[in-house]
N, CA and C of each residue as an Amber inpcrd file, in Angstrom:
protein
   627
 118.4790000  72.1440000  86.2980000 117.3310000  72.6460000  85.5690000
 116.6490000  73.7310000  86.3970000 116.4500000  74.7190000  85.9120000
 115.7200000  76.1820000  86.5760000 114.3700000  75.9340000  85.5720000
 112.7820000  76.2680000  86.7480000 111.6970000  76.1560000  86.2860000
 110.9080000  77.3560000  87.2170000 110.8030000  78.0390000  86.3530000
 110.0700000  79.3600000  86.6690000 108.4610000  79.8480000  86.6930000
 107.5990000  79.8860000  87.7350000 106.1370000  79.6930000  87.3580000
 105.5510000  80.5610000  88.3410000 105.3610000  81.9750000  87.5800000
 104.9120000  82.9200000  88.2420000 103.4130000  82.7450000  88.8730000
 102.7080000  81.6310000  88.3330000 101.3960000  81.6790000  88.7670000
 101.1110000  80.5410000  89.5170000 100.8050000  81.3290000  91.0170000
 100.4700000  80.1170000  91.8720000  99.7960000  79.1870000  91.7520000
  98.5700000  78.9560000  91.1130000  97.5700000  77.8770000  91.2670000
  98.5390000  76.7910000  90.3330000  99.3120000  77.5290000  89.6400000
  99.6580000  76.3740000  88.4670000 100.9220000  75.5130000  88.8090000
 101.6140000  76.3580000  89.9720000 103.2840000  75.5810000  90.4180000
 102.3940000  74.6880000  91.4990000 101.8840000  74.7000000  92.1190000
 101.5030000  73.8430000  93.1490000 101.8390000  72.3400000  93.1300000
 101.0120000  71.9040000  91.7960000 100.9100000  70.2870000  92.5050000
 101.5870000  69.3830000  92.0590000 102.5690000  70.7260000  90.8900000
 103.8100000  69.7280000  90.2270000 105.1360000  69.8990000  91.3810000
 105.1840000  71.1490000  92.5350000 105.7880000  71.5230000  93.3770000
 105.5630000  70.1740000  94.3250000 104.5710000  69.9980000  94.8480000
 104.3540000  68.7120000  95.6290000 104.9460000  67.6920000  95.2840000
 105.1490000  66.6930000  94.1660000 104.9970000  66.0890000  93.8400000
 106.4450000  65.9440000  93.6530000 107.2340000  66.8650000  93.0730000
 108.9080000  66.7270000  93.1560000 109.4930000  66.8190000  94.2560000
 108.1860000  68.0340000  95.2750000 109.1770000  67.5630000  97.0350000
 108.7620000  66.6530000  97.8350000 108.2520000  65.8590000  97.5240000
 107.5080000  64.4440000  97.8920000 109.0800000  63.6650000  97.4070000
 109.4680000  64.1760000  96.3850000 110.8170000  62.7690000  95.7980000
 111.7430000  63.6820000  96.5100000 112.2170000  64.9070000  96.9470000
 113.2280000  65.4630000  97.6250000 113.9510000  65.5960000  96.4460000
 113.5660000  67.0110000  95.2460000 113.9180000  66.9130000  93.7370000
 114.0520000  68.7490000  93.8820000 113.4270000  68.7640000  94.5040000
 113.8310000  70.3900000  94.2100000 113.7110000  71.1820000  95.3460000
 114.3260000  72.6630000  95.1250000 114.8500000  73.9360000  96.2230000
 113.6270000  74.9290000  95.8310000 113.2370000  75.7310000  96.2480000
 112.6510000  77.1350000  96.2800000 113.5000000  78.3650000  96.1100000
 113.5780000  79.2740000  94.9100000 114.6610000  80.3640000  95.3020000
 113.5250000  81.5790000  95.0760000 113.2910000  82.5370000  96.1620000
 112.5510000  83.4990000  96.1550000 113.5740000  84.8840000  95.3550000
 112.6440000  85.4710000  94.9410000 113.4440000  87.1800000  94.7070000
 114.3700000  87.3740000  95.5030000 115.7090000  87.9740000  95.2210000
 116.8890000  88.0280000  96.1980000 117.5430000  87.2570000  96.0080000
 117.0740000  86.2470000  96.1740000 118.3110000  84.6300000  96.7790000
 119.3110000  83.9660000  95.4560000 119.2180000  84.6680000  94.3990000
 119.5610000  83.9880000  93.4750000 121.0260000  83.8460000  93.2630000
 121.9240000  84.5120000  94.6000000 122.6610000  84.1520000  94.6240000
 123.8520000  83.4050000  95.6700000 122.1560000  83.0850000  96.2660000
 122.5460000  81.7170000  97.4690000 122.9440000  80.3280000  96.5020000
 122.3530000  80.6190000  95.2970000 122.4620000  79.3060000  94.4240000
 123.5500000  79.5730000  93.3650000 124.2810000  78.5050000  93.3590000
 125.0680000  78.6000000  92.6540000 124.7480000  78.3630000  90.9330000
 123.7640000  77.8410000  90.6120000 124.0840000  77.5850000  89.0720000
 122.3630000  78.9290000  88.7650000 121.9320000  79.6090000  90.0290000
 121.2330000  80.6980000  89.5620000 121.9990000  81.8060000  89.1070000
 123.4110000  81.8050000  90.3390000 124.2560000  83.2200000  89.9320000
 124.6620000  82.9770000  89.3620000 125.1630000  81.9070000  88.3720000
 125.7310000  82.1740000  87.0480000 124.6930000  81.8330000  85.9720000
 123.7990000  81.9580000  86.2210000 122.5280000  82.0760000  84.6770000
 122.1360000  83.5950000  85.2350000 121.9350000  84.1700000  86.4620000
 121.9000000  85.3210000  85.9270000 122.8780000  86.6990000  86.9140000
 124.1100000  86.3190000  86.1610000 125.5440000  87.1910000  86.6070000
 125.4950000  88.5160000  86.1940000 125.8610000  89.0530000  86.8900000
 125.7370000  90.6580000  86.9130000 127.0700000  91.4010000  87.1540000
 127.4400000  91.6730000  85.8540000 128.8300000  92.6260000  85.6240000
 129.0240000  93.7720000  86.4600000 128.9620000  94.1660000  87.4460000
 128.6230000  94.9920000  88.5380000 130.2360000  95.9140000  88.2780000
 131.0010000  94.7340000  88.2330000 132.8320000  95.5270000  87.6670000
 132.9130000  96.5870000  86.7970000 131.9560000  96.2200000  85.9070000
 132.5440000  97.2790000  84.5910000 131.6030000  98.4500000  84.8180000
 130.9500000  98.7900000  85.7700000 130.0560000 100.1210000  86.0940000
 131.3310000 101.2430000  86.8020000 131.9090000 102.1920000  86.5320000
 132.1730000 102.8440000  87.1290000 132.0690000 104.3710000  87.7330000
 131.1580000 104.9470000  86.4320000 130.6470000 106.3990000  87.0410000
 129.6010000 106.3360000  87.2110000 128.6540000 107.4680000  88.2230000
 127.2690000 107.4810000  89.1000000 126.5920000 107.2370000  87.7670000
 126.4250000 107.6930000  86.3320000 125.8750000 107.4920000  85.4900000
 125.3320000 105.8500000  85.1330000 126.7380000 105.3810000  85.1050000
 126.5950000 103.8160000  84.5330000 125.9680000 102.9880000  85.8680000
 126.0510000 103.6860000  87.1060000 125.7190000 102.5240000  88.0030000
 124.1490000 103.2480000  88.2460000 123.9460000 104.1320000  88.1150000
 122.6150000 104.4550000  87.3400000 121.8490000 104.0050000  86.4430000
 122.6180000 103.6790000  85.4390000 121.6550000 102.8610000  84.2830000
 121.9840000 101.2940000  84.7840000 122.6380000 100.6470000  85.4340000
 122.7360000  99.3010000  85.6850000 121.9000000  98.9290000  86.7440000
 121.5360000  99.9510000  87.5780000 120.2590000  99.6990000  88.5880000
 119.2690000  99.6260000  87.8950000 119.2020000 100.7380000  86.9790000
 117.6450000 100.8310000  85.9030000 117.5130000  99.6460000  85.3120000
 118.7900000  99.1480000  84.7530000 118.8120000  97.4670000  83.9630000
 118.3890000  96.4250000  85.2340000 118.7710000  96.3510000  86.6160000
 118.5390000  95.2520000  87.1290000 117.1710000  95.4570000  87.3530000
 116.6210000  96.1400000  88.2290000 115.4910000  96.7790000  88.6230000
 114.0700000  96.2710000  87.4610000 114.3920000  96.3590000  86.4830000
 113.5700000  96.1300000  85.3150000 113.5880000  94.2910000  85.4130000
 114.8610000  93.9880000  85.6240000 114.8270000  92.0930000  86.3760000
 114.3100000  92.1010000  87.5260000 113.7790000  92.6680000  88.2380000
 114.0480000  92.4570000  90.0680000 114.5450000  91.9870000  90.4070000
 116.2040000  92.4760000  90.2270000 117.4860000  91.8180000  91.0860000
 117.3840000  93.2340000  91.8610000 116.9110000  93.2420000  93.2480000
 116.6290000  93.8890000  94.0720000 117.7440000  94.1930000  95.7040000
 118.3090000  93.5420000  95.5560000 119.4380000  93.6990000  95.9260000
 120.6000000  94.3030000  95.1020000 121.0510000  93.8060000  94.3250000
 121.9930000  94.3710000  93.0460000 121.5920000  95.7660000  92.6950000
 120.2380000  95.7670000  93.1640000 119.7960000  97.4310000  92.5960000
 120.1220000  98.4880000  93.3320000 120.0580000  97.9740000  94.8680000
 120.2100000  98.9460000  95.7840000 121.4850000  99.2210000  95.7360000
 122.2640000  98.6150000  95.6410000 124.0250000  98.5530000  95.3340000
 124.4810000  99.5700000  94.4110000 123.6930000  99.6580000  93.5110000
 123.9910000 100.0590000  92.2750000 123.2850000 101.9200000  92.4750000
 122.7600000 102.0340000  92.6520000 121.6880000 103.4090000  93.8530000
 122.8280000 103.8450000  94.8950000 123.1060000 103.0380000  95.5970000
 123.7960000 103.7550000  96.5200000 125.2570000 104.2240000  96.1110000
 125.8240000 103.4410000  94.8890000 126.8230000 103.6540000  94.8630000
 126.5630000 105.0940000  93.0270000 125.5190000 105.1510000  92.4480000
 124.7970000 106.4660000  92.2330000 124.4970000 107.4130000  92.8450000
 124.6490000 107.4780000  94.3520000 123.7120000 108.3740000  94.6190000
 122.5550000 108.7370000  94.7280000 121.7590000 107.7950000  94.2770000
 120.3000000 107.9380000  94.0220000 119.4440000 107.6500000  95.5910000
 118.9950000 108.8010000  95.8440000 118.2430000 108.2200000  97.2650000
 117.2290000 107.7970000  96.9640000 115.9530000 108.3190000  96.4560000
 114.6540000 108.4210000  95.9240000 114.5760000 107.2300000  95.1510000
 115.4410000 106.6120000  94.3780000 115.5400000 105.6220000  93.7100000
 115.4610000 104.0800000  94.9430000 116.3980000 104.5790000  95.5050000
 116.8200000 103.2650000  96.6920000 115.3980000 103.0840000  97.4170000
 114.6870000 104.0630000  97.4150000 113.7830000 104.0940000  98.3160000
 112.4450000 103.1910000  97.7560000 112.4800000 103.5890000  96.6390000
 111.5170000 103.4710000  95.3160000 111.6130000 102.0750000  95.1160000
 112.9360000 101.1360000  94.8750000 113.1620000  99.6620000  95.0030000
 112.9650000  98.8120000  96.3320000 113.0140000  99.7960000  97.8400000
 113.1490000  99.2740000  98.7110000 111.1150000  98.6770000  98.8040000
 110.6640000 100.2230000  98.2280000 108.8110000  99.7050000  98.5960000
 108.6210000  98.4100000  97.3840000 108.7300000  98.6050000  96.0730000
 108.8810000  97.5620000  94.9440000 109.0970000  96.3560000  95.7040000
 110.0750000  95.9180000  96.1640000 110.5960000  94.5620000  96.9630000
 109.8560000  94.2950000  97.6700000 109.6770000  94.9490000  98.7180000
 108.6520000  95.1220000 100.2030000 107.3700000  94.6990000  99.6290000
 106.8010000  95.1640000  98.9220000 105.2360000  95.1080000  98.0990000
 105.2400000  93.5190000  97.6060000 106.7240000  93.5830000  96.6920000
 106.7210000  91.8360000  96.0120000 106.4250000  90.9800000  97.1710000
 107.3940000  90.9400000  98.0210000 107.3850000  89.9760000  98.9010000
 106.5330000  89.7810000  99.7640000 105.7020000  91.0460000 100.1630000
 104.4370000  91.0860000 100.6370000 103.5180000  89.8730000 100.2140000
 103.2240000  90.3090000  98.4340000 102.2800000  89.3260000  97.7340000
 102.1570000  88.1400000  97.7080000 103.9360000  87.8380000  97.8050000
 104.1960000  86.2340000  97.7370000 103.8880000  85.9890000  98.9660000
 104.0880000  86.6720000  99.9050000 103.8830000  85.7580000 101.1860000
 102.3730000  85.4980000 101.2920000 101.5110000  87.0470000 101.1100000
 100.1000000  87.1040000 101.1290000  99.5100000  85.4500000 100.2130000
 100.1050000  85.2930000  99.6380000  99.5550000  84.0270000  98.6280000
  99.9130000  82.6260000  99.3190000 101.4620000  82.7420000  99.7670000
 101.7770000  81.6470000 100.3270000 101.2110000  81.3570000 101.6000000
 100.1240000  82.3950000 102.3500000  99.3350000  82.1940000 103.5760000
  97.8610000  81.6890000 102.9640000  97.0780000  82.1570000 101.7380000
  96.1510000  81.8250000 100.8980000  96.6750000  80.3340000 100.5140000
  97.3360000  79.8310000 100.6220000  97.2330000  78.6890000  99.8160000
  97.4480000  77.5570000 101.0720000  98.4110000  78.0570000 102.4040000
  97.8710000  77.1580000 103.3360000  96.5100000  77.4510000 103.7660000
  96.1610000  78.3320000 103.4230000  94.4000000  77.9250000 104.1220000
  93.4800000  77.4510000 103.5010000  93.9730000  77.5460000 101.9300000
  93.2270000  76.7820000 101.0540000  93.4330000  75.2460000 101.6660000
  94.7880000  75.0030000 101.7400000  95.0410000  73.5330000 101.7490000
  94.3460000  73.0750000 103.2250000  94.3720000  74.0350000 104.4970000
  94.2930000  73.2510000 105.2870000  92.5810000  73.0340000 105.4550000
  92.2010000  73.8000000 104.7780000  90.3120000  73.6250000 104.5360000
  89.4780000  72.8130000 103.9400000  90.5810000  72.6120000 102.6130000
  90.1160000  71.3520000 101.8370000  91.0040000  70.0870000 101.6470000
  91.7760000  70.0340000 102.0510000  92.2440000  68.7780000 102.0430000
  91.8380000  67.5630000 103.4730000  91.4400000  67.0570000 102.9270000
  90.7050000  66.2850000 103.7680000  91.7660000  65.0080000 104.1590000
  92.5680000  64.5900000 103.6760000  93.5440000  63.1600000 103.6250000
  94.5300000  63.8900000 104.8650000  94.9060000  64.6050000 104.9300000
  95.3670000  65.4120000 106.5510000  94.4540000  65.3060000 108.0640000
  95.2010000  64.9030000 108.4400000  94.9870000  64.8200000 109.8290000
  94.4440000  66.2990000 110.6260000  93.5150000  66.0110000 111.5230000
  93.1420000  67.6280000 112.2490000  94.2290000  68.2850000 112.9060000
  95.1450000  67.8120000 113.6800000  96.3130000  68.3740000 113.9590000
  96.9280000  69.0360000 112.9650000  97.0660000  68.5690000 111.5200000
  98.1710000  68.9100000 110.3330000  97.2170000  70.0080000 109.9830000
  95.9120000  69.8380000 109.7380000  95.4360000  70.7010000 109.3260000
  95.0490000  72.3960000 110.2250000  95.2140000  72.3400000 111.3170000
  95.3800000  72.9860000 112.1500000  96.8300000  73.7390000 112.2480000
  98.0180000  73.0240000 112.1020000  99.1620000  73.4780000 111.6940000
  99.4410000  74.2990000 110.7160000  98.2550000  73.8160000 109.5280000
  98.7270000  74.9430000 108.3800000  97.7570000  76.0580000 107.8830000
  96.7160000  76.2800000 109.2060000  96.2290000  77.3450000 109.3970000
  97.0290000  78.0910000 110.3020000  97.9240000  77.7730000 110.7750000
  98.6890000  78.3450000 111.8320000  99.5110000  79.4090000 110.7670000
 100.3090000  78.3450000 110.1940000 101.1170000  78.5230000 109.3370000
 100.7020000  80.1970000 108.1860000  99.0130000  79.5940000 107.7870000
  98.7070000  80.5440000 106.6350000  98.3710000  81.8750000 107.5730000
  98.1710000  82.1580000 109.1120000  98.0870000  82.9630000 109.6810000
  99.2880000  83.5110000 109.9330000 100.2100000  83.3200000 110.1200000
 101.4740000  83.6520000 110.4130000 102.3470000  84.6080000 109.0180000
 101.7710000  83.9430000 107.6620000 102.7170000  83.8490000 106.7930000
 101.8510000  85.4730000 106.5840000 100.6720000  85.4110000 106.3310000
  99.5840000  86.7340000 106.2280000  99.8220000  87.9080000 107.3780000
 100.4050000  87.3710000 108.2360000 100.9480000  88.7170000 109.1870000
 101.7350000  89.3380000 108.4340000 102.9090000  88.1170000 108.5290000
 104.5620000  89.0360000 107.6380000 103.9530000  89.7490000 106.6310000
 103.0810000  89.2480000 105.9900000 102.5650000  89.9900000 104.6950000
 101.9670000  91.7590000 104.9870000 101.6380000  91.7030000 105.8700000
 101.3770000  92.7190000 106.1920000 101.7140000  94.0280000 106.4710000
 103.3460000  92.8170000 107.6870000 103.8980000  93.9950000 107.8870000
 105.1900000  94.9340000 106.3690000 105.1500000  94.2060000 105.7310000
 105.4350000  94.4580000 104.7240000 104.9130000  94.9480000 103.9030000
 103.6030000  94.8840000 103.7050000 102.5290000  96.0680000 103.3580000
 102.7520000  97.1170000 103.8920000 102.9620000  97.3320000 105.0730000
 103.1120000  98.7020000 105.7020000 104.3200000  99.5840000 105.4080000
 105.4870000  98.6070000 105.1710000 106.8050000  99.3360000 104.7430000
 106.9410000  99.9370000 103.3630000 106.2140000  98.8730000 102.2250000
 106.0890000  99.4880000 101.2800000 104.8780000 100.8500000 101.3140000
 103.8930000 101.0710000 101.8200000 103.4850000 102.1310000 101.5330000
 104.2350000 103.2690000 102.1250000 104.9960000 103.1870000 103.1200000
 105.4870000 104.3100000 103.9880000 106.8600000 104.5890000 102.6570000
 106.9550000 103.3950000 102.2900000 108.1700000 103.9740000 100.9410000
 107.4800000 104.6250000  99.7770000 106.3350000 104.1370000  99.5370000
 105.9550000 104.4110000  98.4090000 105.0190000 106.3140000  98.5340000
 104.8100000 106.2800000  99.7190000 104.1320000 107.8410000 100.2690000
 105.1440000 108.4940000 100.2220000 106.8350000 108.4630000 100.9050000
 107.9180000 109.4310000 100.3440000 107.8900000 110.0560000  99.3350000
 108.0210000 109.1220000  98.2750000 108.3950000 109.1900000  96.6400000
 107.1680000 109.5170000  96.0270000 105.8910000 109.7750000  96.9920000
 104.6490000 110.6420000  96.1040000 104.3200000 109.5790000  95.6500000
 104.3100000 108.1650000  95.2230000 103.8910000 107.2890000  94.5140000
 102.6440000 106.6550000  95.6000000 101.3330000 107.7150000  95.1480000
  99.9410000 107.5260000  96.1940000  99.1570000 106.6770000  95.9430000
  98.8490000 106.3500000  94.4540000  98.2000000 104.9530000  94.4890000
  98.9530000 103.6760000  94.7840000  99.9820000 103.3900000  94.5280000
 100.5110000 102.3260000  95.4000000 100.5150000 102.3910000  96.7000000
 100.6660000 103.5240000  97.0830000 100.8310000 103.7940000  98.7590000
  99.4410000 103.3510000  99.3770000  98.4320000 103.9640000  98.6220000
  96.6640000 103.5710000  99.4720000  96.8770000 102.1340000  98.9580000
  96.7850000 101.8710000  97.9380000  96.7480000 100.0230000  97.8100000
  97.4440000  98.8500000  99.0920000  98.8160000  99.2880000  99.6450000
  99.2800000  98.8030000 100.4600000  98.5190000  98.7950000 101.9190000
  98.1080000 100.4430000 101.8340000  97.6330000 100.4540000 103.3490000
  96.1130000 100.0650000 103.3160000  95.5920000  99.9110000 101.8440000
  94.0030000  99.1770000 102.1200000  94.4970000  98.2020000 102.4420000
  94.9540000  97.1890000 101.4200000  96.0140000  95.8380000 102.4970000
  95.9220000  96.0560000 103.7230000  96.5510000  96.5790000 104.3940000
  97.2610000  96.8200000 105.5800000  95.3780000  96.8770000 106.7110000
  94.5540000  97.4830000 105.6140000  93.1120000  97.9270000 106.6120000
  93.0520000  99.3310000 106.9850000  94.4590000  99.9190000 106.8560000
  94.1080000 101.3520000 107.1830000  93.5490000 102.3530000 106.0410000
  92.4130000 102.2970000 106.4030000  91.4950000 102.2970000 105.3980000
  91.4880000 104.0390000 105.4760000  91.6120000 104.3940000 106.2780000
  91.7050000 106.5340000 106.2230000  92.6000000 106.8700000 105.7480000
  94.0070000 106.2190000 105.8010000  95.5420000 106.9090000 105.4560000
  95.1380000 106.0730000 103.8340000  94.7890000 104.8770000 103.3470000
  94.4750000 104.8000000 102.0050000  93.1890000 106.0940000 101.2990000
  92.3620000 105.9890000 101.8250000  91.2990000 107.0100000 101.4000000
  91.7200000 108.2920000 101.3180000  92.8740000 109.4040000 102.3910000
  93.5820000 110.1540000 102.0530000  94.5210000 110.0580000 100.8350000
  94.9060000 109.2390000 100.4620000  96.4990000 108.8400000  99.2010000
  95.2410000 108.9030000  98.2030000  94.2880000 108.0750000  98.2580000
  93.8250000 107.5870000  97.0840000  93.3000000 109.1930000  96.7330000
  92.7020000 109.9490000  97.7130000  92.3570000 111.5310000  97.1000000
  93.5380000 111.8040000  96.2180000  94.4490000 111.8890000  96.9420000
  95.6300000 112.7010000  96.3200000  96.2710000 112.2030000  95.1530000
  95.7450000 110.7970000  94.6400000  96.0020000 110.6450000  93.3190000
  94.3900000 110.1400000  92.7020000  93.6170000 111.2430000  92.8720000
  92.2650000 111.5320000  92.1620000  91.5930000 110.1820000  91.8710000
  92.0460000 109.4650000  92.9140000  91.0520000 108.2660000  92.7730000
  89.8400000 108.3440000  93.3990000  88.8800000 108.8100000  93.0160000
  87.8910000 109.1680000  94.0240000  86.8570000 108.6010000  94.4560000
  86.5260000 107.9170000  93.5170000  85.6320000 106.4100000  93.8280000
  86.4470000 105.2400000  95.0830000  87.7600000 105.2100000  94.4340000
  88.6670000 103.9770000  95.8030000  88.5590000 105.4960000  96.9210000
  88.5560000 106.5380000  97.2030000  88.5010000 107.1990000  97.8670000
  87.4710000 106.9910000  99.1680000  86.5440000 107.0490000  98.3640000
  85.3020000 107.4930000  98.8650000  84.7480000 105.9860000  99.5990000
  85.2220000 104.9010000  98.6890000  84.9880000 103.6020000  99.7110000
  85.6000000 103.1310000 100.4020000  86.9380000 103.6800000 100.9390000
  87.8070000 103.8960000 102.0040000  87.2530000 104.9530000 103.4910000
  86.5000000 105.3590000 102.7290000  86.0970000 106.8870000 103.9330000
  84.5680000 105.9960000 104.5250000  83.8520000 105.5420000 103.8900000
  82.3950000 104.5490000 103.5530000  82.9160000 103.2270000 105.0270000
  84.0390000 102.6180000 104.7330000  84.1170000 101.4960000 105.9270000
  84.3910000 102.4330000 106.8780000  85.2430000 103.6370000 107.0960000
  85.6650000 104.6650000 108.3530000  84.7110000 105.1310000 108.9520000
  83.1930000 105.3230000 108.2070000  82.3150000 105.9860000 109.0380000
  82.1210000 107.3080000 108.4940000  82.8750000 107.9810000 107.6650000
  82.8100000 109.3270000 107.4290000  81.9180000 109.1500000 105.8080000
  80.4970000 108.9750000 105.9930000  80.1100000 109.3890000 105.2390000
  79.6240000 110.5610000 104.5090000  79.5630000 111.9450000 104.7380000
  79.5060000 112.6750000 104.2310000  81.0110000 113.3540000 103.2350000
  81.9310000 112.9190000 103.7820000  83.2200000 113.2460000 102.6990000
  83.1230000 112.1040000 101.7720000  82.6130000 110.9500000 102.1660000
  82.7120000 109.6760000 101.4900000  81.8940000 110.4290000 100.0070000
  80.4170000 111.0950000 100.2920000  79.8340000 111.2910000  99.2100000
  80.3110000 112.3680000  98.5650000  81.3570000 113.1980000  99.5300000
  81.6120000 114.2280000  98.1150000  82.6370000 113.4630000  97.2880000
  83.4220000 112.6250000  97.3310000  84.2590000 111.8640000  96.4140000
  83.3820000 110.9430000  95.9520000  82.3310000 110.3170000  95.9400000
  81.5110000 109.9710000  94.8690000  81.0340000 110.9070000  93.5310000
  80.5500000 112.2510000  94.5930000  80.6040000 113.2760000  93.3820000
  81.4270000 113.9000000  92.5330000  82.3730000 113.8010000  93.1580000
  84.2150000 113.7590000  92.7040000  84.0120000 112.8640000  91.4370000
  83.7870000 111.4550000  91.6060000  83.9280000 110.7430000  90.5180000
  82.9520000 110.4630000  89.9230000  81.9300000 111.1970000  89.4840000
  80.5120000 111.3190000  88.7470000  79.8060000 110.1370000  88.8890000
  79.7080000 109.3520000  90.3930000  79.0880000 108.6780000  90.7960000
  77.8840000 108.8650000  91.3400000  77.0230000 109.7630000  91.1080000
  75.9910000 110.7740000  91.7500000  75.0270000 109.8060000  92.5250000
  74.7460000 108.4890000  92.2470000  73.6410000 107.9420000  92.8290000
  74.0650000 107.2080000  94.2790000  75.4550000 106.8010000  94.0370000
  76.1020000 106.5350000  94.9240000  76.4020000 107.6810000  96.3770000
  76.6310000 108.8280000  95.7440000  76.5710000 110.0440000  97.0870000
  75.4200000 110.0500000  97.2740000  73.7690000 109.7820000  97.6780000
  72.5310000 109.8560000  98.0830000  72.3970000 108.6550000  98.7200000
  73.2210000 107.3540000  98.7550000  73.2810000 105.9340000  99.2220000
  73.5840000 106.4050000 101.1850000
């Protein structure tokens, strides 16, 4: 049985509760074909692609699944650089989130759960610190992919993530976000550019703040 539940708060405590009986696996983005009855629910004719065209549109087809591996395959063996690059930040960004969440939810747990021991609970602040690094640094890869390919509001989104709050406030100019601009430049200290991108974004009361 495959059970799919994109929303964290809601897989949680039925997740517990089946690995409490030792009932179920975890398969993240990628892995789906570490498992055997995943790669054959979702098999990928990769054979019958044979010109840059078709393995062009079969990346576009996986890509639209996030079979993210299969995509890059399918790119490289297109030709497509800009593309490869474009799936490599996509992935990077996903896995970012999940991890970013899967560090949010040990610190949820280790804050409020009280039936844990201070040691355990100490462990899975460890844990939610650790998991929020990786997250990070994966924040950083996807924006450096996503700044190649000109794709600038994803790129500042990653690196506000990330805290680098000037190289986001630069991207976010350059895709006329000027309000996320201007409160990127506002934590840096540079308030006087901060207020001309308020005025940028007909925020007028805000540039006199």
């Amino acid at each position: 049985m495959i059970i799919f539940d994109s929303g964290e708060s809601n897989k949680w405590p039925i997740y517990d509760y089946w690995s409490e009986l030792n009932l179920v696996d975890i398969c993240r983005k990628g892995e789906e074909k570490d498992f055997p009855i995943l790669a054959k629910a979702f098999e990928v004719e990769e054979d019958k692609a044979e010109t840059q065209e078709q393995w062009r549109a079969l990346g576009i087809k996986l890509f639209r699944k996030k079979f993210y591996e299969s995509v890059i395959k399918c790119f490289e063996k297109s030709g497509d650089t800009d593309l490869i690059i474009r799936t490599y930040a996509y992935q990077n960004a996903e896995e970012a989130s999940a991890l970013m969440s899967e560090g949010e939810t040990c610190t949820y747990v280790a804050r409020h759960n009280l039936s844990m021991s201070k040691r355990e609970r100490n462990d899975k602040k460890r844990e939610g610190k650790q998991l929020k690094s990786q997250a990070i640094v994966k924040f950083g890869v996807a924006a450096e992919n996503f700044e190649k390919i000109n794709v600038y509001q994803r790129a500042a989104q990653c690196y506000y993530t990330c805290k680098y709050y000037e190289k986001a406030g630069e991207l976010f100019e350059k895709a006329e976000m000027f309000q996320q601009a201007a409160e990127c430049l506002m934590v840096t200290g540079n308030f006087s550019k901060a207020a001309k991108m308020f005025e940028e974004s007909k925020l007028y009361l805000k540039s006199f703040e």
